[in-house]
Backbone bond lengths (Angstrom), bond angles and torsions (degrees), N, CA, C in turn:
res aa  C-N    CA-C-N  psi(-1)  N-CA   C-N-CA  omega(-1)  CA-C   N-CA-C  phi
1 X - - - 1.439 - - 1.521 109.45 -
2 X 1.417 115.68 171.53 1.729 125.02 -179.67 1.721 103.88 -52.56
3 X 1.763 97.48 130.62 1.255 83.01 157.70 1.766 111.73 -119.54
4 X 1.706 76.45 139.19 1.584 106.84 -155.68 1.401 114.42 63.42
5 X 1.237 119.72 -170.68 0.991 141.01 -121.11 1.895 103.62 -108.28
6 X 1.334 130.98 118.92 1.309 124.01 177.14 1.324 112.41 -96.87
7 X 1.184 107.96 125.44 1.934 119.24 -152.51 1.563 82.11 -79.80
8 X 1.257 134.73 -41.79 1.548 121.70 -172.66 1.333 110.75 -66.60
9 X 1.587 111.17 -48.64 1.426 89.23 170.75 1.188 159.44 -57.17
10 X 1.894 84.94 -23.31 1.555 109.99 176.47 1.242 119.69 -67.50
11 X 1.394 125.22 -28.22 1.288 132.79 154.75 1.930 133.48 -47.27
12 X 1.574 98.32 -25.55 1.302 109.24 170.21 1.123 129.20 -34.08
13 X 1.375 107.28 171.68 1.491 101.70 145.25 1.243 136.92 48.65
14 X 1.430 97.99 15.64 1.715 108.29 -171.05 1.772 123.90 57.37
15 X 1.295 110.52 28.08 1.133 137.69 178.13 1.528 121.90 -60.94
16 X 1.504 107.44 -72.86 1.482 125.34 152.65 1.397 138.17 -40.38
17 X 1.415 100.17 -32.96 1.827 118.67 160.65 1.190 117.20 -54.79
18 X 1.398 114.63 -68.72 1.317 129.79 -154.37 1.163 137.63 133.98
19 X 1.604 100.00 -0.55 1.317 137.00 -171.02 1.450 107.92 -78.62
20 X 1.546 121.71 128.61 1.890 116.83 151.80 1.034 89.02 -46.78
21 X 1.628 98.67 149.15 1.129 117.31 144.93 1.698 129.04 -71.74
22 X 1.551 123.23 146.45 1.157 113.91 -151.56 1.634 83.33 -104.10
23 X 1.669 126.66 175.73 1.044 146.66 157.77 1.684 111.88 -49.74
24 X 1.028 123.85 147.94 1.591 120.07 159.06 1.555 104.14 -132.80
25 X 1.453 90.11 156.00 2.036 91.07 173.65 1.546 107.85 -157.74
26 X 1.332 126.48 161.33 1.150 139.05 -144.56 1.269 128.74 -165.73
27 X 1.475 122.23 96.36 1.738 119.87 176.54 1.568 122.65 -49.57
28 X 1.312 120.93 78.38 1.108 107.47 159.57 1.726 143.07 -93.47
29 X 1.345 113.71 -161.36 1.683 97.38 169.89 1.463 122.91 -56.70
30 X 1.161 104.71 -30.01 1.719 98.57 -173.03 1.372 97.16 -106.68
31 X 1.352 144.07 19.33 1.706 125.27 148.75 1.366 102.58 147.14
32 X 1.455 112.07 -138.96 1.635 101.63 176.58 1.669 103.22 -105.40
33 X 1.655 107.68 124.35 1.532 108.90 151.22 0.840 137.70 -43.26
34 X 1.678 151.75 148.14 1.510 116.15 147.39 1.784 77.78 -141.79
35 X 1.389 97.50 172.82 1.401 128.06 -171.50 1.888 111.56 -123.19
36 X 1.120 106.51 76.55 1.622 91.12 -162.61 2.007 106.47 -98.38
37 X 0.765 104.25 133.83 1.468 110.50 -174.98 1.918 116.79 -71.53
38 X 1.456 104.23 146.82 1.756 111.63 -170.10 1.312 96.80 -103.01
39 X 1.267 89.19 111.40 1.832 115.53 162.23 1.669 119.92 -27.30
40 X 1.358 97.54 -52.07 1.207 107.88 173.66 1.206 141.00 -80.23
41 X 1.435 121.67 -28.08 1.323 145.07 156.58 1.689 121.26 -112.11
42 X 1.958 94.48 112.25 1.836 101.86 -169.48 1.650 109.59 -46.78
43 X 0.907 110.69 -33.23 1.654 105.35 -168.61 1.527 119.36 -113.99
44 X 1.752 101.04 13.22 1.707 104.65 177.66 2.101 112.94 -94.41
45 X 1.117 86.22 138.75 1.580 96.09 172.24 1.452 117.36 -109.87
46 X 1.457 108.58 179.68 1.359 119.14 166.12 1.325 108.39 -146.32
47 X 1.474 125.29 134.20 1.108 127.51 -176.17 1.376 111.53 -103.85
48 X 1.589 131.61 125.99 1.320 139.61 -178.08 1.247 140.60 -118.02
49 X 1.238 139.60 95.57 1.700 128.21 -156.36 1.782 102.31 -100.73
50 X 1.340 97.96 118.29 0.999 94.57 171.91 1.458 118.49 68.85
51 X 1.485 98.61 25.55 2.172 89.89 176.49 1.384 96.68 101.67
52 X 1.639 128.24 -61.57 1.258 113.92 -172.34 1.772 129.60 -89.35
53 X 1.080 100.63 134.35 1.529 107.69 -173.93 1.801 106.83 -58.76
54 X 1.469 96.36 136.89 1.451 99.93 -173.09 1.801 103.09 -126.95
55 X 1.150 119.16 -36.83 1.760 105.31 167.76 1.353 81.70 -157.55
56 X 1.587 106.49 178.87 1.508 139.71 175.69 1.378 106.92 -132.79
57 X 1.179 124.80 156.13 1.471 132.47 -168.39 1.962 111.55 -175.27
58 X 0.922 129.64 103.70 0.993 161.28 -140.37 1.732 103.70 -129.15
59 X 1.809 112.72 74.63 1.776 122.93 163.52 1.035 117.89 9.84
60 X 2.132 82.43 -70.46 1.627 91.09 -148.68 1.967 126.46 -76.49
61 X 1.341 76.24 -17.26 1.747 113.30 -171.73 1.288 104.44 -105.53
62 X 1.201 150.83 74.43 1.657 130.52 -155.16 1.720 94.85 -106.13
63 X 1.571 122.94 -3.21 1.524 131.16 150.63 1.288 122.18 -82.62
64 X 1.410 123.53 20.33 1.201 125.06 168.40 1.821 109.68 -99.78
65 X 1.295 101.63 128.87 1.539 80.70 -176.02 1.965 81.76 -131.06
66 X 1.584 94.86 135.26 1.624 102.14 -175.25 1.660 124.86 -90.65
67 X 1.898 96.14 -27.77 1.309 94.95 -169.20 1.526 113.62 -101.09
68 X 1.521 128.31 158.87 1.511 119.60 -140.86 2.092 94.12 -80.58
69 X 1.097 122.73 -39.81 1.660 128.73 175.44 1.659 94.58 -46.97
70 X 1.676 105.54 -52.16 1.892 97.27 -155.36 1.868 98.40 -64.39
71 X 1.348 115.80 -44.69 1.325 119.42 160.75 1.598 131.13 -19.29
72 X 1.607 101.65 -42.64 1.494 98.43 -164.41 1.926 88.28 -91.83
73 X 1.618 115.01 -31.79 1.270 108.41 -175.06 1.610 113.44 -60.54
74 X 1.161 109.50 -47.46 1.801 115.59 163.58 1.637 108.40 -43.00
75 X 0.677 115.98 -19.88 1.976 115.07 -173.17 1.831 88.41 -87.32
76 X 1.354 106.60 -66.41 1.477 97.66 -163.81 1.647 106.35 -56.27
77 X 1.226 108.87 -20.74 1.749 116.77 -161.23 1.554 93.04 -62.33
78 X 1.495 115.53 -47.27 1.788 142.70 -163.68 1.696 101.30 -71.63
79 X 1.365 118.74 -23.57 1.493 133.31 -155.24 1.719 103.67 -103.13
80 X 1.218 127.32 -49.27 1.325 146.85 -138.66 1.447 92.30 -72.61
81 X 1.313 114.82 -41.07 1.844 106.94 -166.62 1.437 97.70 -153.26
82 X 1.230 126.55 158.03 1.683 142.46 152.27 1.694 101.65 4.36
83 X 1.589 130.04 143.92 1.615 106.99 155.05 1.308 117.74 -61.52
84 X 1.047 91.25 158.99 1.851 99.22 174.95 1.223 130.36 89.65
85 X 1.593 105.09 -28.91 1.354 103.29 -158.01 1.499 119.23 -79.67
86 X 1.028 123.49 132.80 1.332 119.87 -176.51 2.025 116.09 -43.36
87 X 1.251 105.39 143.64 1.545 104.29 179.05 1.682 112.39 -128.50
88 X 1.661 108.74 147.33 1.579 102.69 161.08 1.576 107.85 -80.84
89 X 0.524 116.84 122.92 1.363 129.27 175.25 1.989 124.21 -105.92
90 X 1.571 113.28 142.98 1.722 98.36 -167.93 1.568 86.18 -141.97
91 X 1.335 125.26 131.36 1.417 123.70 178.47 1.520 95.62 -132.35
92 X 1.519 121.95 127.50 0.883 145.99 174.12 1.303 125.52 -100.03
93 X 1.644 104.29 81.73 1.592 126.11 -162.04 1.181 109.09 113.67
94 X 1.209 118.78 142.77 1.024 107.77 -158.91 1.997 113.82 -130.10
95 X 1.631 105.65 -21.45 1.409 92.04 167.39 1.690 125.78 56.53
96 X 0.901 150.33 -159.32 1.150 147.69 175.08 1.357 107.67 -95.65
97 X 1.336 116.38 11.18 1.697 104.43 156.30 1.335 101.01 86.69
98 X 1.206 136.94 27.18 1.528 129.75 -153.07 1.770 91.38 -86.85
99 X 1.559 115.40 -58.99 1.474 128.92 172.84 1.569 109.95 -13.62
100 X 1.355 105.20 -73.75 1.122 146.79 -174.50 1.690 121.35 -34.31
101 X 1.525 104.07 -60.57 0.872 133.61 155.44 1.896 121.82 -47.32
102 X 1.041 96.84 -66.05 1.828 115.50 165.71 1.063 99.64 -35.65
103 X 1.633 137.74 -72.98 0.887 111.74 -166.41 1.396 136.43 -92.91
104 X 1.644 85.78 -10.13 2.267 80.06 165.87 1.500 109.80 -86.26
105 X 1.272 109.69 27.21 1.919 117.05 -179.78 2.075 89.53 -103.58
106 X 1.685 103.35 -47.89 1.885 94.71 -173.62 1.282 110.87 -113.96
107 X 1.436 104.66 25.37 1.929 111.49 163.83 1.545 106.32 -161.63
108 X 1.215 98.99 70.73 1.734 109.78 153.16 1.660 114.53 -23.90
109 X 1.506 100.53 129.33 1.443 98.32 165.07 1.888 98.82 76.95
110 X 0.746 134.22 14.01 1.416 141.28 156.24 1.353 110.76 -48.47
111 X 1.297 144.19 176.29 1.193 167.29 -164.70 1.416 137.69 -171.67
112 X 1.878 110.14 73.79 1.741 99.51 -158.39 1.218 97.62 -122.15
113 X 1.181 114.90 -176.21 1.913 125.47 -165.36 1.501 92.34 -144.42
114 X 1.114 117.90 108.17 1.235 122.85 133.33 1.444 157.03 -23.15
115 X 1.183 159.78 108.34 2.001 120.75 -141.58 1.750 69.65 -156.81
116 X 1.538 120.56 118.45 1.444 141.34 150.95 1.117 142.12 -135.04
117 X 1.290 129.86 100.26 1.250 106.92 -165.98 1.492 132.86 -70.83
118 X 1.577 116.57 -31.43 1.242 104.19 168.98 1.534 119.19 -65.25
119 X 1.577 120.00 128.12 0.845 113.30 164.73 1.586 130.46 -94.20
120 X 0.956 136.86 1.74 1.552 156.75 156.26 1.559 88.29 -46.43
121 X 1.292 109.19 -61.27 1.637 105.83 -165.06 1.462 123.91 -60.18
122 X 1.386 93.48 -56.65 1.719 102.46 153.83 1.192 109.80 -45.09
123 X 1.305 162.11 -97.07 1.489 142.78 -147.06 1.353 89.54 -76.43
124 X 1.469 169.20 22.05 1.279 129.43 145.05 2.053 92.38 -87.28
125 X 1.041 116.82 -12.21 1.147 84.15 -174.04 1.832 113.73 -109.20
126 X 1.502 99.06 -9.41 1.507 93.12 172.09 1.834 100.78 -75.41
127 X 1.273 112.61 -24.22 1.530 111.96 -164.49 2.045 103.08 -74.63
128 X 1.756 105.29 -41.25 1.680 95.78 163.45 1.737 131.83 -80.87
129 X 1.048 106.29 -23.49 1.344 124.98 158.67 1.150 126.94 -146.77
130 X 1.193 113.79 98.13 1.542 152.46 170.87 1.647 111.39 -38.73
131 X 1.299 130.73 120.47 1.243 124.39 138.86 1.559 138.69 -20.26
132 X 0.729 132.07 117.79 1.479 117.21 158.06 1.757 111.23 -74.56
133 X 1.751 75.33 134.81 1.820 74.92 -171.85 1.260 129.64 -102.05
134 X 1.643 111.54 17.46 1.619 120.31 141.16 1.191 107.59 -67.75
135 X 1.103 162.59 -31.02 1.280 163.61 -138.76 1.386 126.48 -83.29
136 X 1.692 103.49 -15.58 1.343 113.70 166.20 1.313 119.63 77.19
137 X 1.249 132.43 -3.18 1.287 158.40 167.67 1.959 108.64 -50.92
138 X 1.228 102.02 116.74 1.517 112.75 -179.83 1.221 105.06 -114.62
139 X 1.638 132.63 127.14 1.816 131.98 -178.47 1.291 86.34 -114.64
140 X 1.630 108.61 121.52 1.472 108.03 166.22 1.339 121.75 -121.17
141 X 1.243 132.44 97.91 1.516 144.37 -171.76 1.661 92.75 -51.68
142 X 1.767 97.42 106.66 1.473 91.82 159.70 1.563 90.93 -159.37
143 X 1.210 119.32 -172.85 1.590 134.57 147.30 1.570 108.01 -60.68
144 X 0.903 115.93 132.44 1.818 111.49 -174.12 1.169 114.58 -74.67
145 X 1.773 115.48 -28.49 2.015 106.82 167.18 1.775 114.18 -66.57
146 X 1.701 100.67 -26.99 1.484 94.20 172.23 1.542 142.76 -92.40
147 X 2.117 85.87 -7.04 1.531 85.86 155.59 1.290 122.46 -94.72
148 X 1.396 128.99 -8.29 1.311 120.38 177.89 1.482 102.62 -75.99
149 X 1.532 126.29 -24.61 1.477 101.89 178.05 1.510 113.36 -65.09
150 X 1.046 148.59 -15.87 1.220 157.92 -152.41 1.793 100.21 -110.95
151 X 1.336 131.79 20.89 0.923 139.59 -153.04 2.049 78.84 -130.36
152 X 1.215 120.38 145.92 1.350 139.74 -167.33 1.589 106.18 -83.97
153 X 1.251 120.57 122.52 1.536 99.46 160.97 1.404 148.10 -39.83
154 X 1.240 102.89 116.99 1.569 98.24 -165.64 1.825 119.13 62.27
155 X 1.113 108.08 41.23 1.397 113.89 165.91 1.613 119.72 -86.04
156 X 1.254 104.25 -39.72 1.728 100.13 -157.34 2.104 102.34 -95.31
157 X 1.310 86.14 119.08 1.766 75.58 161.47 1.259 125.60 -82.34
158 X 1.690 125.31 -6.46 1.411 133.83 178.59 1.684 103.86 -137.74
159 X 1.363 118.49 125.61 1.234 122.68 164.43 1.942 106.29 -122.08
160 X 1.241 72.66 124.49 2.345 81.34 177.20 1.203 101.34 -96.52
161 X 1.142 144.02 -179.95 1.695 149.94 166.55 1.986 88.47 -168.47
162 X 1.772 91.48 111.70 1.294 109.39 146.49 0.695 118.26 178.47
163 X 1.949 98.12 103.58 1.225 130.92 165.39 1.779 122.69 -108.43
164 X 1.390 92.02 128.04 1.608 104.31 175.70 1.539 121.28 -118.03
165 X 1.115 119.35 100.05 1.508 116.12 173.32 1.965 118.04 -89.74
166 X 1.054 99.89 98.89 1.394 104.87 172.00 1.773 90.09 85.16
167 X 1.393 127.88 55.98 1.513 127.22 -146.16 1.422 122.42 -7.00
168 X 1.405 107.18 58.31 1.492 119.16 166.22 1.656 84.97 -118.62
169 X 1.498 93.85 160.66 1.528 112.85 162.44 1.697 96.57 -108.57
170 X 1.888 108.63 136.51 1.164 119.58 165.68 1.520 121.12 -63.34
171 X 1.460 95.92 139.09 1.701 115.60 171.76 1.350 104.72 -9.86
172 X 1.547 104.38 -85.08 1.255 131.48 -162.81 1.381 120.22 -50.06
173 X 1.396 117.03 -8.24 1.639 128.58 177.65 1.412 104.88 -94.19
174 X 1.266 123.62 -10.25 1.479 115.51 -154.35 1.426 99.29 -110.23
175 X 1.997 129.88 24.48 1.784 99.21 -160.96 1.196 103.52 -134.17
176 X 1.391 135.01 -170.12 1.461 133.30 175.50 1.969 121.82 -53.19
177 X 1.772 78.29 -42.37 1.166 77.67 178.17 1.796 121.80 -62.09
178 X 1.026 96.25 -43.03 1.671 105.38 -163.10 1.510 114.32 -62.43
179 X 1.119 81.65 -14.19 1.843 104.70 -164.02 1.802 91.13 -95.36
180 X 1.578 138.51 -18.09 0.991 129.71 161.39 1.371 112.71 -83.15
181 X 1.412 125.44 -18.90 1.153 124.07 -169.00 1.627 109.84 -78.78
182 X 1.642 100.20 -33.01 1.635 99.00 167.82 1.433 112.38 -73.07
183 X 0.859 134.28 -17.90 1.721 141.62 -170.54 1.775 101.33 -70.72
184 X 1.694 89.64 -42.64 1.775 76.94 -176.51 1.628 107.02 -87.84
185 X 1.135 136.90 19.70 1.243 118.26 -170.12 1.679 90.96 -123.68
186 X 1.650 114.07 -6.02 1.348 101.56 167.42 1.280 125.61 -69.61
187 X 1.553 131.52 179.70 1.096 117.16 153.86 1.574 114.38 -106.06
188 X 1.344 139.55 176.60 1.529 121.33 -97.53 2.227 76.31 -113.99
189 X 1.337 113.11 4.37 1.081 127.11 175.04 1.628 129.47 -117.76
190 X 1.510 96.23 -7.97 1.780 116.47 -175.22 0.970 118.01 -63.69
191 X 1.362 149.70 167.18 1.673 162.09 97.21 1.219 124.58 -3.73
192 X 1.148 114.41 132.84 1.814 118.52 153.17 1.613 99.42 -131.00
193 X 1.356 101.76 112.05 1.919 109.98 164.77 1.468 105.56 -118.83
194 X 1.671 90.40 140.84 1.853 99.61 -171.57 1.606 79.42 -132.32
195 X 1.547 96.92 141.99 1.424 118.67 161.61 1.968 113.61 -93.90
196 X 1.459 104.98 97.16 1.670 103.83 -166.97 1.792 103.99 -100.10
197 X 1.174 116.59 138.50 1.475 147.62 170.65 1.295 107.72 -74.48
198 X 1.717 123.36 120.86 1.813 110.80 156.93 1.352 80.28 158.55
199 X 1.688 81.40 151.29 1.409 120.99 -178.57 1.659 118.40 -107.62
200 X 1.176 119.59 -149.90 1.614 121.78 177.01 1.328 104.66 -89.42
201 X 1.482 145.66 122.94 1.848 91.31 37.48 1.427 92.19 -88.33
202 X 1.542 139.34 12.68 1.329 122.82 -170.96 1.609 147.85 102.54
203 X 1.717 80.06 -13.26 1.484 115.28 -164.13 1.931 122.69 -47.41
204 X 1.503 86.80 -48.02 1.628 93.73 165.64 1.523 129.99 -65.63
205 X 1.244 116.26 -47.25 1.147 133.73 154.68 1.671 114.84 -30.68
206 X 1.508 118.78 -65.96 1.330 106.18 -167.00 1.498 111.65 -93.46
207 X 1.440 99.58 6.61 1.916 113.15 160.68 1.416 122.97 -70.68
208 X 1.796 113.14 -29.27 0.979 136.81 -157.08 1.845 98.81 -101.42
209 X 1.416 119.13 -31.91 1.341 129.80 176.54 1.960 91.27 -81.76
210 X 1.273 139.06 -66.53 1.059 131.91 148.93 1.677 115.54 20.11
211 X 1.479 97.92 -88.64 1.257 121.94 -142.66 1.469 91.29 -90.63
212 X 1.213 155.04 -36.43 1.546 162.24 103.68 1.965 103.26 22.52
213 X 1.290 107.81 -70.87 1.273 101.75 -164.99 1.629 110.31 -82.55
214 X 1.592 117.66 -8.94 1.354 109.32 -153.98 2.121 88.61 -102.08
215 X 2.303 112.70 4.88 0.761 111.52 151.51 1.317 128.58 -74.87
216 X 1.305 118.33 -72.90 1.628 162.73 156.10 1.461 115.02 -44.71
217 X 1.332 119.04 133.57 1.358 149.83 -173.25 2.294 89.23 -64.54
218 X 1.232 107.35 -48.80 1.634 108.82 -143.73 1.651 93.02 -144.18
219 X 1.678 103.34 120.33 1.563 103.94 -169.27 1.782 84.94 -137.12
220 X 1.380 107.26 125.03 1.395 117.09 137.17 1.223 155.68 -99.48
221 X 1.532 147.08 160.14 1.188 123.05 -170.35 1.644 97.02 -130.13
222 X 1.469 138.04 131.78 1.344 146.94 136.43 1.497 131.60 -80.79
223 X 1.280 117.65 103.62 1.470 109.79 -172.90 1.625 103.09 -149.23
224 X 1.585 100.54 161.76 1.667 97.98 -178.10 1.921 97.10 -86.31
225 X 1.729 102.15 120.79 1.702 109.28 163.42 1.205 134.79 8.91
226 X 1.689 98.03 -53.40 1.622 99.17 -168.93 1.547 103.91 -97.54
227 X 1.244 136.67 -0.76 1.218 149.71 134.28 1.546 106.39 -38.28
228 X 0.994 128.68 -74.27 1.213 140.07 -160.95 1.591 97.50 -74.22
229 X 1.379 145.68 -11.81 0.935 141.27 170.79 1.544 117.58 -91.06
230 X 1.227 114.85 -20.22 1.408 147.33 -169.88 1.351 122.36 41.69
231 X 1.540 89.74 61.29 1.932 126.39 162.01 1.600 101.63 -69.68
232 X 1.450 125.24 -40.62 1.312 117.15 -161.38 1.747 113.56 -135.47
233 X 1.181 119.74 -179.08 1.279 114.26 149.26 1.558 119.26 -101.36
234 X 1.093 131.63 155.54 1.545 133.84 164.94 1.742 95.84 -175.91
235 X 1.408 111.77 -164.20 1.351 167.13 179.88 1.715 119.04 -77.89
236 X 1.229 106.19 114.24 2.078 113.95 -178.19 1.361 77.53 -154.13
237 X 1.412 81.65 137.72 1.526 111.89 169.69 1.906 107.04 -111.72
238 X 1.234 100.09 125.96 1.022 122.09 168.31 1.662 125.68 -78.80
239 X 1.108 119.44 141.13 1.694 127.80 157.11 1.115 124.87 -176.76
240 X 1.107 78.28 135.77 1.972 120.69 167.73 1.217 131.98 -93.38
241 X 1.366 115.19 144.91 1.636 131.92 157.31 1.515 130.53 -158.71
242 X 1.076 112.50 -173.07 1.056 108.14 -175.25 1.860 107.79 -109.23
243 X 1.320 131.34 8.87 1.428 137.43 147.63 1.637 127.05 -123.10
244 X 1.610 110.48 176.78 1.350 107.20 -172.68 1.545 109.35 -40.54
245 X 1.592 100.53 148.17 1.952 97.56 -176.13 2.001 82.15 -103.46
246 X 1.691 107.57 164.39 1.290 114.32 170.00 1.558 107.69 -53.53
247 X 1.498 164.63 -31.85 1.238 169.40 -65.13 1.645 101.09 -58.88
248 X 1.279 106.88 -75.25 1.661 123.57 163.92 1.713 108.02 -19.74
249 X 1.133 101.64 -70.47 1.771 107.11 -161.84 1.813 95.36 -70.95
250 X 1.108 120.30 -44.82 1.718 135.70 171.41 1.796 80.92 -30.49
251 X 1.526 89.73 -100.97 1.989 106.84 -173.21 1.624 106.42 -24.99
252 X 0.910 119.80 -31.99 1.884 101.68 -160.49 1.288 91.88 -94.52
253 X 1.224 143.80 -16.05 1.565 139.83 -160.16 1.148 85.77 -131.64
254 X 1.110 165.40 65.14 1.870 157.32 35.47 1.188 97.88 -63.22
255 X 1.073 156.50 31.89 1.707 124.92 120.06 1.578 116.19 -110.40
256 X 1.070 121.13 8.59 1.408 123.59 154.32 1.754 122.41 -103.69
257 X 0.894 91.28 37.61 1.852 105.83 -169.64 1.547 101.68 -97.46
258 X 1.360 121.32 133.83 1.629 105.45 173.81 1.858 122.19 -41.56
259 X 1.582 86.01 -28.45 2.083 81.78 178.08 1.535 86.66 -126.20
260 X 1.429 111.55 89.65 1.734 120.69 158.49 1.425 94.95 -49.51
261 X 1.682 84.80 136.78 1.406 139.74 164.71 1.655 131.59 -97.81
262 X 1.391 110.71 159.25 1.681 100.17 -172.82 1.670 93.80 -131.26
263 X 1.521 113.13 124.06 1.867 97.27 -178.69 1.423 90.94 -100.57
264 X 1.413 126.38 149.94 1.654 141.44 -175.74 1.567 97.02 -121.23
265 X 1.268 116.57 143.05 1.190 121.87 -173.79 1.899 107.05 -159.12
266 X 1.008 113.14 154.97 1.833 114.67 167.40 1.307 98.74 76.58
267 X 1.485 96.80 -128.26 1.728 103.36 -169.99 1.603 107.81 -91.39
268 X 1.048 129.19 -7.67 1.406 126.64 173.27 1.838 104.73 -76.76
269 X 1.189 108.81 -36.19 1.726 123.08 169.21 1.206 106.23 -45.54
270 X 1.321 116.77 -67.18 1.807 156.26 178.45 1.801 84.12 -33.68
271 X 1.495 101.99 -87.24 1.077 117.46 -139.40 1.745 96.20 -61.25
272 X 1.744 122.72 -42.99 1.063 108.72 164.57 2.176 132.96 -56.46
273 X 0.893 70.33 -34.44 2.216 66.73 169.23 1.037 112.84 -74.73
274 X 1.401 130.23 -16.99 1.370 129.90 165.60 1.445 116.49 22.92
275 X 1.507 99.83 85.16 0.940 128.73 -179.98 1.746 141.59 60.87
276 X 1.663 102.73 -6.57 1.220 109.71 166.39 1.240 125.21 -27.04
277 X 1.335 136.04 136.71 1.436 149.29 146.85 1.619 113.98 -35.10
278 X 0.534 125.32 166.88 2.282 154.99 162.07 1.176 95.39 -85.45
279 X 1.035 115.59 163.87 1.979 126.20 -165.21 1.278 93.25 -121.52
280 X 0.948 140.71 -172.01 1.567 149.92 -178.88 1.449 109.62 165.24
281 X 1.537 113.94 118.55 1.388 118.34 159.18 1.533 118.79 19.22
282 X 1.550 118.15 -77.12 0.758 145.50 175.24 1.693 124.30 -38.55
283 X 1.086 88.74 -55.59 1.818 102.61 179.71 1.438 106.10 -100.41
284 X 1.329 131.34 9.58 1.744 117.34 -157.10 1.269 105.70 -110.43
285 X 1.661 130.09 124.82 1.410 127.54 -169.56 1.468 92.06 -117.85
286 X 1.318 131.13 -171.22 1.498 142.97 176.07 1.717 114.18 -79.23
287 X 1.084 103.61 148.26 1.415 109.04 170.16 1.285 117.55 -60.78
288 X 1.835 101.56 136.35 1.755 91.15 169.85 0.988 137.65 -39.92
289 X 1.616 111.20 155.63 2.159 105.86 175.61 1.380 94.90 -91.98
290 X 1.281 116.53 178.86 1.584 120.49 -144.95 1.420 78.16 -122.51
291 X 1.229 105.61 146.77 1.502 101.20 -176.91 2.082 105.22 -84.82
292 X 1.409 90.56 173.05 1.852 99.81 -177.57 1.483 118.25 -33.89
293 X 1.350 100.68 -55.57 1.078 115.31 -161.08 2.196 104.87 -60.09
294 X 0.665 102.05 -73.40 1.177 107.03 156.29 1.657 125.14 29.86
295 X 1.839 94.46 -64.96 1.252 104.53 -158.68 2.112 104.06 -121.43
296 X 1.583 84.15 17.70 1.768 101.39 -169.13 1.722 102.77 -99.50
């Protein structure tokens, strides 16, 4: 998120007046936007397609991260390298940029790329909340498998992927291949974190842990328990690499989270995918839709 404070933006929105801020909304490719403002925080939003909440992002605070997935991605963001140190960074989807933001808020001088394809969305949301444009922040309207090819060998020490179309994740994000294609654009010590969708019996999910390790040397899983038991549907964030992951520092910062988390790793990982296949081009369809209830 911004670090500090964008004097234009702050002016928005009837901000500077004295004014609430009002709602905004917006036809884009994937349905209707809206921008609805947090009661609790003057300058925090929530961004929504279509009814369902997709990130929160908060000006003034651009290290506040509200929703329980953006939470666990801020941990790996905090995890990935030394504090401070500046990162390349590649987020695949782009949302209101909340990620993004985070980390040119706790690593100055960062360097990330953006990859979205709707572009409607991108200008309603750079146009209600604006970038800061020290921030180094690049939005690149593409398909996210075709902007990451365009991504340098071995450039990125952090790659995120979360993309939802119609809150499915596309085919084409989910397979061996794609999952090599991020491998080469890491560097030979980097990250790959995917934010994955699914319910019981689970099936995508442990296709997606599958197809993760049969890339990558070292695969973890973060998810809330009863997820992992598959009582419910929600949100686990996945990651991979190709060296030791923090595990320890991972575990203690998802279980002190307002909605504790459980990370699975080794043979408990193993033993949960039980036996799933690797995805491949070939065989790889979209992630389940979440059922109604869900979002009621």
């Amino acid at each position: 998120m911004a670090k500090g404070t964008n004097k234009r933006a702050a002016r928005g929105r009837g901000a500077a007046r004295g004014r609430s801020p009002e709602p905004a909304t917006a036809s884009v490719d994937g349905g209707l936007a809206e921008l609805v403002p947090d009661r609790d925080r003057p300058r925090g939003w929530t961004l929504l397609l279509d009814g369902k909440p997709q990130s929160h992002v908060d000006l003034d605070d651009p290290a506040y991260l509200d929703f329980e997935y953006q939470r666990r991605f801020g941990h790996l963001a905090d995890l990935v390298a030394p504090p401070g140190r500046p990162l390349h960074a590649v987020h695949l989807g782009g949302g209101a940029f909340t990620l993004a933001r985070y980390i040119a808020a706790t690593r100055p001088r960062s360097t990330q790329q953006i990859v979205e394809i709707d572009a409607p969305l991108v200008q309603f949301v750079r146009s209600a909340l604006p970038l800061d444009p020290g921030d180094r922040i690049r939005v690149r309207g593409a398909d996210a498998r075709a902007g990451l090819a365009k991504v340098p060998d071995g450039w990125a020490d952090l790659i995120v992927a979360d993309v939802f179309s119609g809150a499915r994740t596309p085919a084409h994000l989910t397979s061996v291949e794609f999952l090599a294609e991020v491998r080469r654009a890491l560097r030979p010590d980097g990250w790959y974190a995917a934010n994955l969708a699914d319910g019981p019996p689970l099936a995508h999910l442990k296709a997606q842990i599958a197809t993760a390790r049969a890339v990558f040397a070292e695969v973890c899983l973060t998810a809330d328990p009863a997820l992992l038991r598959g009582r419910r549907f929600g949100n686990a964030v996945l990651l991979a690499a190709d060296r030791d992951l923090p595990l320890a520092d991972l575990t203690r910062r998802a279980a002190g989270d307002p909605h504790p988390a459980r990370v699975e790793h080794g043979r408990a990982l193993a033993d949960f995918t039980g036996g799933a296949a690797p995805v491949t081009d070939a065989t790889a369809a979209p992630s389940p839709a979440p059922p109604p209830a869900v979002f009621t």
